[in-house]
C-alpha positions in Angstrom: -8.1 26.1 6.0 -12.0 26.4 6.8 -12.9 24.6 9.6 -16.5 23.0 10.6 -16.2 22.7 14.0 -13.5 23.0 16.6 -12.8 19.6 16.4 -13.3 19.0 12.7 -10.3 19.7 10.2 -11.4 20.2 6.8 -8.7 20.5 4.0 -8.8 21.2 0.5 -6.1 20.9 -2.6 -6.5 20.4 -6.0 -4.4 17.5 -7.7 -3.8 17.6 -11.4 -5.5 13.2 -12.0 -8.4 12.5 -12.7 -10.4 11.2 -9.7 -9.9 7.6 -10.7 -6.3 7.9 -10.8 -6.7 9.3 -7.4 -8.8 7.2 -6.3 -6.4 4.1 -6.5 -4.3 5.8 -3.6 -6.4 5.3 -1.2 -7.5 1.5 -1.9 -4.1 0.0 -2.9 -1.8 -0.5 -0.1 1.0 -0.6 -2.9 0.4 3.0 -3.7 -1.0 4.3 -0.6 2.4 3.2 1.4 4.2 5.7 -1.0 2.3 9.0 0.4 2.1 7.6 3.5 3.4 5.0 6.4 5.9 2.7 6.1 3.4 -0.6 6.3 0.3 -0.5 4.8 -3.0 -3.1 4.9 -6.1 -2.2 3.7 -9.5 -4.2 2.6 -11.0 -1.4 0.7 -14.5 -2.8 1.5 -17.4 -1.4 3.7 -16.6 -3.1 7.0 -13.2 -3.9 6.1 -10.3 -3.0 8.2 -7.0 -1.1 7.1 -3.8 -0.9 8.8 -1.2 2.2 8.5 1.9 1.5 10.4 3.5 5.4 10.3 6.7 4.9 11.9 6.7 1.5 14.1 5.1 2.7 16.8 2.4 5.0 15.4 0.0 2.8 14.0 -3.6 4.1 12.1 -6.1 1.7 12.1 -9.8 1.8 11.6 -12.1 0.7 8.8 -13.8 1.3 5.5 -17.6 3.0 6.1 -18.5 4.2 2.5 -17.0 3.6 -0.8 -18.2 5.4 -4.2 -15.6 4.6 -7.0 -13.9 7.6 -7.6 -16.0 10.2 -5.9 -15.6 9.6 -1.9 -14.4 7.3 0.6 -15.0 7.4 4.4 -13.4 5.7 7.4 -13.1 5.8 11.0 -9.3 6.5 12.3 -7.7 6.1 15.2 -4.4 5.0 16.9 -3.3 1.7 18.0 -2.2 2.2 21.3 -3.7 5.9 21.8 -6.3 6.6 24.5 -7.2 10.0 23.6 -8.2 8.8 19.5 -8.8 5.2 19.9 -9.3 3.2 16.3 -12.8 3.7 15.1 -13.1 7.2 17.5 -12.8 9.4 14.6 -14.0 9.9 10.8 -12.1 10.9 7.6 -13.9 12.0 4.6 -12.1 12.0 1.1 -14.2 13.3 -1.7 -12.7 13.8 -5.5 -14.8 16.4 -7.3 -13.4 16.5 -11.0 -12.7 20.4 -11.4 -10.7 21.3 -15.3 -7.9 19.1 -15.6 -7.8 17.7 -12.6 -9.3 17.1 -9.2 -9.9 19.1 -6.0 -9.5 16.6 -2.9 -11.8 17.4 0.1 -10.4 16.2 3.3 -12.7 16.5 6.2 -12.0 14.5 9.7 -14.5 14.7 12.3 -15.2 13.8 16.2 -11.4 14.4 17.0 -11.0 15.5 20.6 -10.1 19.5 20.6 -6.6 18.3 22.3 -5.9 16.5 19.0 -7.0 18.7 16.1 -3.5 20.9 15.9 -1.7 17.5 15.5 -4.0 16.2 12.9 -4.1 19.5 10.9 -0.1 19.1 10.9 -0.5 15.0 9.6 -2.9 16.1 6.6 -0.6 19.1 5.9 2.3 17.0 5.7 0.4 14.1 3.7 -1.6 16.2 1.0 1.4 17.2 -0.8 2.7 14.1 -0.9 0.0 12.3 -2.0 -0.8 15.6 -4.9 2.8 14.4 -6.1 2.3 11.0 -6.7 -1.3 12.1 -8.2 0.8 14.3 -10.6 3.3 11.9 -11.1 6.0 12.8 -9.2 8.2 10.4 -6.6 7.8 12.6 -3.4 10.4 9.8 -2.2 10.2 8.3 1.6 8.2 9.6 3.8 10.5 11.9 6.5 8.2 10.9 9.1 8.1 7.2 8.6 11.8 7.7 10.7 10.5 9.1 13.9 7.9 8.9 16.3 5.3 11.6 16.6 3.5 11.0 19.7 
């Protein structure tokens, strides 16, 4: 794990789908819900607002900033009831480069407060392999997380 800045997590794995298979996991609420959260809205559309209800009490929101089909998406996260990453206070990058076969996923969040980067580093950790299974076609089943609270 390379990181930018001290409060930038960047994050890397390759996923064996093409990009526009992967692609569809992160505008679909049907599939994004099965790599992660246990209620999912989302209006893929620049402006438009998404909704990730983790657990029942940890809640993601934010919106859509860029969309390019298959290659990248960016939107601005945050927490429902948090002070410290308010929806909108940060920024998640996902770009697919096509590499062989597959696809290596670039995960890059910005502007998160240094108190808040080692529990972000542990979220992506936990949610790029479950997303690479479903991109491979595997059921990486319910989310363990979606059962507890995590802050």
């Amino acid at each position: 794990m390379s990181s930018i800045s001290s409060n930038t997590i960047k994050k890397e794995i390759f996923i064996e789908c093409r990009p526009e298979t992967l692609f569809s996991f992160f505008t679909d609420p049907d599939k994004l819900v099965r790599w992660m959260g246990r209620h999912v809205l989302l209006n893929p559309s620049i402006g438009g607002k998404y909704r990730i209800d983790v657990n029942g009490s940890d809640i993601a929101m934010g919106e859509y900033k860029e969309i390019i089909p298959n290659e990248k998406i960016v939107m601005t996260w945050g927490w429902e009831k948090s002070k410290l990453v308010p929806p909108g206070s940060s920024t998640v990058e996902f770009r697919l480069i096509p590499q062989g076969s597959g696809t290596l996923l670039v995960l890059t969040h910005f502007d998160l407060p240094a108190s808040e980067v080692a529990s972000h580093i542990q979220g992506w950790t936990h949610y790029m392999p479950r997303l690479q299974s479903l991109g491979q076609g595997q059921d990486p089943g319910v989310d363990p997380w979606s059962e507890q609270a995590m802050h």
